[in-house]
N, C-alpha and C positions, 0 to 999 in steps of 0.2 A: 582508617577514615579517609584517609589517602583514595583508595579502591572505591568505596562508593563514592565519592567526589567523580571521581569518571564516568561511572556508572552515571552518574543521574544525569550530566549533562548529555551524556554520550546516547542513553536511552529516550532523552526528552527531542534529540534531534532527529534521530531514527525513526522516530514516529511518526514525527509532522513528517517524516520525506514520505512516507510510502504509504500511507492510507488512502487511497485512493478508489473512486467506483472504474470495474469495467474488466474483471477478472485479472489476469497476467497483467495484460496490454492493448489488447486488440479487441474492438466491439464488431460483429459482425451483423447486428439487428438496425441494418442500415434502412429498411424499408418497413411498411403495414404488412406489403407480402410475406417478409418474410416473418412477420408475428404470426402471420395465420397458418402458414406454412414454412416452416424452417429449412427444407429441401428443398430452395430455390436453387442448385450450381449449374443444372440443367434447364430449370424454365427457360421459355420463349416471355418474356416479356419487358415491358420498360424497367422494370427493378433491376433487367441485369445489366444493367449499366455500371452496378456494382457486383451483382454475384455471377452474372454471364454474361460480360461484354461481347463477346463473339457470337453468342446467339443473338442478340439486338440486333443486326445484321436482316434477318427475319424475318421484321416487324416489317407492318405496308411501308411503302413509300410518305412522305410528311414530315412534319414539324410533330413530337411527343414528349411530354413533359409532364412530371410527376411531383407533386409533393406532398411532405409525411413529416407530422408532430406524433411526438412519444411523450409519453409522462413515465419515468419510473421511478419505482421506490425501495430502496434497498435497505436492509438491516443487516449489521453484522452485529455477533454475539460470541465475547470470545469469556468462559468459565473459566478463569485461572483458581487455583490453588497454592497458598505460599502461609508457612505458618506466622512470616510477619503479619499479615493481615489481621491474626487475632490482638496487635497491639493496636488498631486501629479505633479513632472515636469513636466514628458513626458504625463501625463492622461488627458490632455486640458481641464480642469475641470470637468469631466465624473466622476460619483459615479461608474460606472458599469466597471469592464475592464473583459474580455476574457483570460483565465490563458490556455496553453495547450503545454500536454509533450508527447513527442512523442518515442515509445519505438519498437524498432527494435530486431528479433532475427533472424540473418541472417542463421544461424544453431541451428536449433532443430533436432537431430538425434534423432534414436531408431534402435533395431535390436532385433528381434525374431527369437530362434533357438529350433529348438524338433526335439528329434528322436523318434520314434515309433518302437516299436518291441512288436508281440503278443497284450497280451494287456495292455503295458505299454506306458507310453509316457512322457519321460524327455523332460522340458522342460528350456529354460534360457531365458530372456527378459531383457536389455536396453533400458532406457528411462529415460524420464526428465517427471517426474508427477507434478512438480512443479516450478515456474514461469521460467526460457526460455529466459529470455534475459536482457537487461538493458532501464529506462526510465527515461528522462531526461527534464527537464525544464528548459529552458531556461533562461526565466526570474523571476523563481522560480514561488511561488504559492499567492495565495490573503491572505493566514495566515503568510505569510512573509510583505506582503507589508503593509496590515492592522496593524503588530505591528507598524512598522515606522513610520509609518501615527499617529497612536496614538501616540507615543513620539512627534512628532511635534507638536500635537492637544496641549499635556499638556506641551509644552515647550511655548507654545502663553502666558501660568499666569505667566511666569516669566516680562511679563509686569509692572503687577500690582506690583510687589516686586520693579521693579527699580525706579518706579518710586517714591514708596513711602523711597525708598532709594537717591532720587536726583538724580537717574543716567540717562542716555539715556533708552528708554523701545528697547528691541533686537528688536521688533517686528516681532517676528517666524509666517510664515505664509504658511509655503508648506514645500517639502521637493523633496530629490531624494535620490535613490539608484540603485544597480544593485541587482540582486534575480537571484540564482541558486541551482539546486537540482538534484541529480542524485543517482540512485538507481539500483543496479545490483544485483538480486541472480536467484540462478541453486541450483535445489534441484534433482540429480543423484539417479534414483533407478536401481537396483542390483536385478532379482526377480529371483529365482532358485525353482522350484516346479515337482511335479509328478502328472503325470494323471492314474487312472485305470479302464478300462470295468467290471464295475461287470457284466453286462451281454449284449450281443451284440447292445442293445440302451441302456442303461445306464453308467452312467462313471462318479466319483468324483475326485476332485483335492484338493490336500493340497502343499503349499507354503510356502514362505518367502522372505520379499522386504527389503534390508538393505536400506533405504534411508538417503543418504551426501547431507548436505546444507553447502553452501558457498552462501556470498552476502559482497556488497562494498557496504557501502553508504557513501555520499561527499552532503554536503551542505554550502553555505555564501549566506552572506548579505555583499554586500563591496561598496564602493565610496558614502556612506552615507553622503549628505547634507544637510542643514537648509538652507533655503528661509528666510531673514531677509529681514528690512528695507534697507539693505544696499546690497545689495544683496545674490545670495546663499554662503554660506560658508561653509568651513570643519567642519564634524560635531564634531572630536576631538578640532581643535581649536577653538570651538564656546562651547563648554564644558567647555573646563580652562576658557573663560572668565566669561562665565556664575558662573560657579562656585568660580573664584576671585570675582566676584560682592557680590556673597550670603555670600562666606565667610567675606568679610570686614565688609558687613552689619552687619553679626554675633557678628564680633568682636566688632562692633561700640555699637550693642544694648548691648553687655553683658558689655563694661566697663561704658553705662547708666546704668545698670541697679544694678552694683557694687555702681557707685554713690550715687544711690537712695536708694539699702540698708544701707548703712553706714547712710543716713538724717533719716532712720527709726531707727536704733541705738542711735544717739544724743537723738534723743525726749523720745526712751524708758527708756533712763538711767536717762532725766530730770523728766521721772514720767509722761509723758504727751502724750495726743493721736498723730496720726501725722495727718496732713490736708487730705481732701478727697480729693483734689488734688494729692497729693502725692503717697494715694494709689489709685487712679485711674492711673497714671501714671504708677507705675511697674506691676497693670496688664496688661496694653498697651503692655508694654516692655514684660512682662513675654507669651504674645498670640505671639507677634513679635516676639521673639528669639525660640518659639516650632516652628513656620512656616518658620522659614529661617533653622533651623536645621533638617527638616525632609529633605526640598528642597534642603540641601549641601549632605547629606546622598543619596540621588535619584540622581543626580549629578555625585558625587563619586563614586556610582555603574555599572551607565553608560558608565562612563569613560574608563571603564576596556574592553567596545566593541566598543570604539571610530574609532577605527581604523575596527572595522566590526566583523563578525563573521564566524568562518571557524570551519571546523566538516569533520574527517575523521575516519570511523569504519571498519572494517572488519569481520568476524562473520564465525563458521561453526562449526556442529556437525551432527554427525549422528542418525541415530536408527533402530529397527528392529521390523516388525511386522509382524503377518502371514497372508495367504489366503486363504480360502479354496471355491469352487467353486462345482456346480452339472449340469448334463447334459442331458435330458431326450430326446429318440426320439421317435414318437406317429404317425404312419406311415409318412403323408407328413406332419406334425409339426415336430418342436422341440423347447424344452422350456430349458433353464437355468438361473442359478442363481450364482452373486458373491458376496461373503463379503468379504471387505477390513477391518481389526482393525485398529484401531488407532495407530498411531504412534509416540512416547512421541520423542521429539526434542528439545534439550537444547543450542541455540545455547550462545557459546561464544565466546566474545566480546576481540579485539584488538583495542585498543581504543585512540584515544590525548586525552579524560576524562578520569583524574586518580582519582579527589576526588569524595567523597561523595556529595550528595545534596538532600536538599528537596525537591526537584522538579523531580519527579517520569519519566518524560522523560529524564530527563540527566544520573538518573541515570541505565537508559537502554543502554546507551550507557557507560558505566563504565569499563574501561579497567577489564579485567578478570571476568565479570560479564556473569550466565549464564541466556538465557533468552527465558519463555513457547514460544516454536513456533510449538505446535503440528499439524499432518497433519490428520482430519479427519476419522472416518471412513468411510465406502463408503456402501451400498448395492446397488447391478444393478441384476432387472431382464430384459429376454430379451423374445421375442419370435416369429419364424421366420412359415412362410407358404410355402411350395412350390408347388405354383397354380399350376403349369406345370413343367416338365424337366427342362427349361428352363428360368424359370420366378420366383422369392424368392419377398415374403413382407415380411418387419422385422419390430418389435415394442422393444421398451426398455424402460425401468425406472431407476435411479438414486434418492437414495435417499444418502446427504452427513450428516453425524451427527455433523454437526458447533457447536453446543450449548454443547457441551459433552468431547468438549477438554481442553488443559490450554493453552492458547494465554496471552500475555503480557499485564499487569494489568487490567484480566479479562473481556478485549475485547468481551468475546466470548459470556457476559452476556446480554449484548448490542443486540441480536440479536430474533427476534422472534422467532425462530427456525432454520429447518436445511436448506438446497438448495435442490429442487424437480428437476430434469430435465426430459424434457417427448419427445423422442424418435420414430421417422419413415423413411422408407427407403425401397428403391425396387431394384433387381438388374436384369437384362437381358441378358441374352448369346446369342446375337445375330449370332453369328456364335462360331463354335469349339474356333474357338483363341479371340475372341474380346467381352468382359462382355462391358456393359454400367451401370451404377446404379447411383441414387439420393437420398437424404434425407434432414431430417430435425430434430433442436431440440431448446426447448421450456426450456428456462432456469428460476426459478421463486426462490429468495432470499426471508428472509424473515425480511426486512432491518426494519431498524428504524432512527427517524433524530439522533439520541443520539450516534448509533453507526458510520453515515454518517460524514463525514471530506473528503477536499480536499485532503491530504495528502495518503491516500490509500481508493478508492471507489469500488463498483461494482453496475450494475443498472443491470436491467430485460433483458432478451433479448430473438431474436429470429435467430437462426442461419439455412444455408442451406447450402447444397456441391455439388458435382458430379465429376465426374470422371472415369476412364476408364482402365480393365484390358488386355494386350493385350499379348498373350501366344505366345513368339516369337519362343520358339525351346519344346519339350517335359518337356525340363528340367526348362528353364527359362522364368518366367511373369514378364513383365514390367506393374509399376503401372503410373498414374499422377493425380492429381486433384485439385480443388478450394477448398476452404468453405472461407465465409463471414456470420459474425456476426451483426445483426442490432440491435441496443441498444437503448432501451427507454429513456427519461430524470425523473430523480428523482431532486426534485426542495425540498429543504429545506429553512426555514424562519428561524432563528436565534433571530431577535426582529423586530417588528413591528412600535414602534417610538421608533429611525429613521431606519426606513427598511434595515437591514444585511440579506443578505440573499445567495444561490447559488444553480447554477442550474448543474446536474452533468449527461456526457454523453462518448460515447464512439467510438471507432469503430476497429473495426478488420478483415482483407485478411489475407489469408494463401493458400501458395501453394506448392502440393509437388510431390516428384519422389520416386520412389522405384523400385525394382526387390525383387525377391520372386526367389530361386534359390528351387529346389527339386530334391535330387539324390537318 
């Protein structure tokens, strides 16, 4: 009982930490552009303030400035398998149940601003590079319900003890509770950089992104029952009684077992051995009183979440890292390239966990504890064609450096390597005022089961967009577009007998608005 007492607390904190929107770490759908076309690392345009600083450079001479609302909506769905589940109230005896949180960010802003003069180009960009919203579970996750289940599982041996106690056996045979979990952080990047022509196609950029994290996270386990012979009951007052039984029993073997020392004192002081009775007897008593005091100690620890479990954190820090960016043009090509560094992030913690523990998830949630949440580095090349006047293909690459930061109890070891994403897109001027463009990208992790848990996932995926720019006055373009995300299923096995297992998937729409203002 001991072992799930860790578990549940240990599982219940783990969860609030890492449920989070926005894949790994890093969001890169900082603009409309790049909804409608994903292959921005080479565009000419005000979007690359964030995905090609160095080609802004460019752009006319002037004051230009952009802004962009997203609305997404994300589902995660994680199928675990565990055959506690069949002791469950509401799980009609099913090993298998459906866990799924659903995480809304009904405002994702950003805004791009450059001026150009000669051949300089200051540049400033807002955005949220990192998760975007909040997500929420309802009925919590299968690492909440699975502990429960096991406490039930190991509260069924308290049979065997009453009985051999003369008492009624509880007969514990299911259970119920309610499971919730919710998870919010916004990680605010600040980017201020300069672009310069060294010469009429060429042009380098150097930057700096202060990125601010703030996140909540709220987790319980509450109206926890036991399924007895007698029917369900409070899992606190099914505890006192449980634990009044194991105590008397206690008490009962220890003053046999006082008895039976003192008849081994009489016979040693007459000189004489004691009967093999006798010492077979206070072994009996001496197995029975280690077994009824581990089982009052497991008990007593329980006790103390009788009434369920609740977890409220707050968390935020910042950091600074730089950019520097290149931009070449090759008559109707052009190629660029950005590097993003690493960005060291300590967040700390406001916490209802004030003590210490050895259980390495609680103590990430430790009032005034600071904790690795670095944001990768990034490389993106891009590289764009222009078949015609009128007509752009773009390609891009991403590469993120996951394996090379410090994430909380070296999470990031856990992982084969970095995140590949591979990048295509076309854009068409149908007429002076009205672009149409589409794309796509090809998301590829490099997961493993070890690093995979319901409590924060990411699977493979293949995403596409479209969208449309429509030049309504000289000065001002209006943007709109889609992109949807289709996500693979990554299926992990945990044991084979009895099969724990789950299967973990996703799904994500986004839609958004902009104007693009140029004076």
């Amino acid at each position: 009982m001991k072992k799930i007492y860790v578990m549940l607390v240990s599982v219940m904190l783990m969860t609030a930490t890492t449920a989070t929107a926005g894949g790994i770490l890093t969001n890169t759908n900082q603009s409309i552009d790049f909804l409608r076309d994903p292959a921005r690392d080479a565009a000419i345009g005000l979007d690359g303030v964030y995905s090609n600083p160095a080609g802004v450079a460019f752009l006319p001479e002037g004051f230009h400035i952009g802004f962009n609302w997203q609305y997404a909506h994300q589902t995660r769905t994680i199928t675990s398998t565990n055959p506690v589940f069949a002791l469950g109230r509401k799980n009609n005896g099913n090993s298998t149940k459906i866990f799924e949180g659903v995480a809304d960010a009904p405002i994702i802003p950003s805004l791009q601003a450059a001026y150009n003069k000669g051949n300089w180009s200051v540049q400033f960009n807002f955005s949220v590079p990192g998760g975007g919203g909040k997500c929420e579970f309802a009925d919590g996750l299968g690492s909440f319900e699975s502990v429960v289940g096991g406490i039930a599982h190991q509260l069924a041996g308290l049979d065997q003890i009453a009985t051999a106690l003369g008492q009624p056996a509880p007969g514990v045979s299911g259970y119920d509770m309610d499971g919730y979990m919710q998870g919010r952080q916004y990680y605010f990047g600040f980017q201020l950089g300069a672009a310069y022509k060294i010469t009429p196609d060429l042009s380098v950029y150097g930057g700096l992104r202060l990125l601010y994290g703030t996140a909540t996270y709220k987790a319980k386990i509450s109206n926890i029952m036991v399924k007895t012979a007698n029917g369900y009951q409070e899992f606190g007052s099914f505890l006192q009684s449980a634990t009044a039984m194991v105590d008397g029993g206690l008490s009962y073997v220890n003053s046999s077992l006082n008895q039976v020392n003192a008849g081994f004192a009489q016979y040693e002081a007459a000189g004489v051995a004691a009967p093999a009775e006798l010492t077979a007897t206070k072994a009996q008593l001496e197995a029975s009183g280690a077994q009824l005091q581990g089982t009052s100690e497991s008990l007593n620890q329980l006790q103390k979440y009788s009434e369920g479990v609740n977890l409220l954190c707050n968390q935020s820090s910042y950091g600074i890292a730089p950019i520097i960016g290149i931009d070449w043009r090759v008559g109707k090509f052009n190629f660029a390239a950005k590097y993003e560094f690493k960005t060291q992030i300590h967040m700390e913690n406001e916490s209802t966990v004030n003590k210490a523990s050895e259980i390495p998830a609680v103590n990430k949630f430790r009032d005034g504890e600071k904790i690795d949440e670095d944001s990768p580095a990034q490389l993106a090349i891009g590289a764009m064609w222009n078949i015609t006047d009128d007509v752009r293909v773009n390609l891009g690459y991403h590469h993120f450096y996951d394996t090379n930061v410090n994430w909380y109890n070296n999470s990031q070891e856990l992982l084969d390597g970095g995140t590949n994403e591979y990048l295509g897109g076309a854009e068409w001027d149908i007429t002076d005022k009205l672009t149409i463009s589409a794309g796509s990208q090809i998301t590829r992790y490099q997961l493993t089961d070890a690093y995979m848990n319901d409590m924060s996932f990411v699977v493979n995926s293949y995403s596409f967009g479209f969208g449309f720019n429509y030049k309504a006055t000289d000065k001002l373009t209006l943007k709109a577009a889609y992109f949807q995300t289709n996500y693979e299923d990554y299926d992990r096995v945990t044991s084979a007998q009895p099969l724990i297992s789950d299967s973990f998937t996703r799904t994500n729409r986004v839609l958004g608005i902009g104007c693009e203002v140029n004076l």
